[in-house]
C-alpha positions in Angstrom: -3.7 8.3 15.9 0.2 8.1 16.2 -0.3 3.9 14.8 -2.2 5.1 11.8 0.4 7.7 11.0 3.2 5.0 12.0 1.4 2.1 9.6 0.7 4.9 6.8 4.4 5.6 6.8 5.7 1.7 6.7 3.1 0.9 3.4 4.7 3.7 2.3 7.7 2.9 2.4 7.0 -1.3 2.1 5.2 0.2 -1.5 8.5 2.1 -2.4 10.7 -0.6 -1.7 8.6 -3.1 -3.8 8.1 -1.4 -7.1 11.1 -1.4 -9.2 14.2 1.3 -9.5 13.5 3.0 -12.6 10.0 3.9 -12.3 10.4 6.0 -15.5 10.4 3.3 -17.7 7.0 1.4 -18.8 6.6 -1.1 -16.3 5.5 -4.6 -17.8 2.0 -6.5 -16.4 4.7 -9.2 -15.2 6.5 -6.7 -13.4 4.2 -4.9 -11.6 2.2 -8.3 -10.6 5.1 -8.9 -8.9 6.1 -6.1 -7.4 2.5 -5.5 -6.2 2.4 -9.2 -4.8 5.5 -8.5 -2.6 3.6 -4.9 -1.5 0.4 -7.0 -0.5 2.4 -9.5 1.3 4.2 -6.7 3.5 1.1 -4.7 3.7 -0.3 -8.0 5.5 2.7 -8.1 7.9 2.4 -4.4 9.0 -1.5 -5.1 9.7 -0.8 -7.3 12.1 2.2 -5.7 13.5 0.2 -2.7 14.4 -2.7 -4.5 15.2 -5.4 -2.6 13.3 -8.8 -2.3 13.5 -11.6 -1.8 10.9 -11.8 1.9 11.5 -7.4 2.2 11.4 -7.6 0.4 8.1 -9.9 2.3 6.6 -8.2 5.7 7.3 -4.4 3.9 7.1 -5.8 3.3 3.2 -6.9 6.4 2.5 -4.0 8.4 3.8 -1.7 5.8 1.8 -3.4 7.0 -1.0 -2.8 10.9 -0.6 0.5 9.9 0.1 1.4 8.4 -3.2 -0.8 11.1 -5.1 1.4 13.8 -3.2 4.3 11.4 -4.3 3.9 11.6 -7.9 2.4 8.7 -8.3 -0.4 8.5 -11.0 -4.2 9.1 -9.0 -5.9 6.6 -11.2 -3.1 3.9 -10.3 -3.0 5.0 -6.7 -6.3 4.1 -6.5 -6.6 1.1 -7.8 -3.7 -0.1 -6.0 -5.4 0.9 -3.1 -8.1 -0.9 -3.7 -6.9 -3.7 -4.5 -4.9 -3.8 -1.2 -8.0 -3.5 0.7 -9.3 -6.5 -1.1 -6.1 -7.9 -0.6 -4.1 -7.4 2.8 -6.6 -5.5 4.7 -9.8 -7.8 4.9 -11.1 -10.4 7.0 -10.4 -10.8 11.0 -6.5 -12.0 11.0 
């Protein structure tokens, strides 16, 4: 369990460091394509860093998402960008 905790807490923080400063301001489609693409592409790297598994995906994502809920972030956006990291980062066998 400690390696889900440990990946939960590097999206986390690899999802922080990707979105941009002033998250007050209305973000623009460009902007957050971006800034998600650069999340994705570190989200890939800590899969295979910590080397998980279907199961340590699955519960990684979901405690990403209370996370960013508990965070502030929008639920409805959460979501989706957890979602769409699933589709993303955490399928296939790599």
């Amino acid at each position: 369990m400690a390696k889900v905790a440990e990946a939960t807490e590097a999206l986390e923080q690899a999802f922080l460091r990707s979105m941009p400063e002033n998250r007050k301001k209305q973000l623009s489609e460009v902007e957050w394509t971006r800034s998600l693409k650069k999340f994705y592409g570190d989200a890939a790297q800590i899969r295979l860093r910590f080397s998980l598994g279907f199961i340590a995906r699955a519960r990684v994502a979901y405690r990403l998402q209370q996370r960013l809920i508990a965070a502030g972030f929008q639920a409805d956006a959460v979501r989706k960008v957890v979602f769409s990291l699933i589709l993303n980062s955490f399928t296939g066998s790599k």
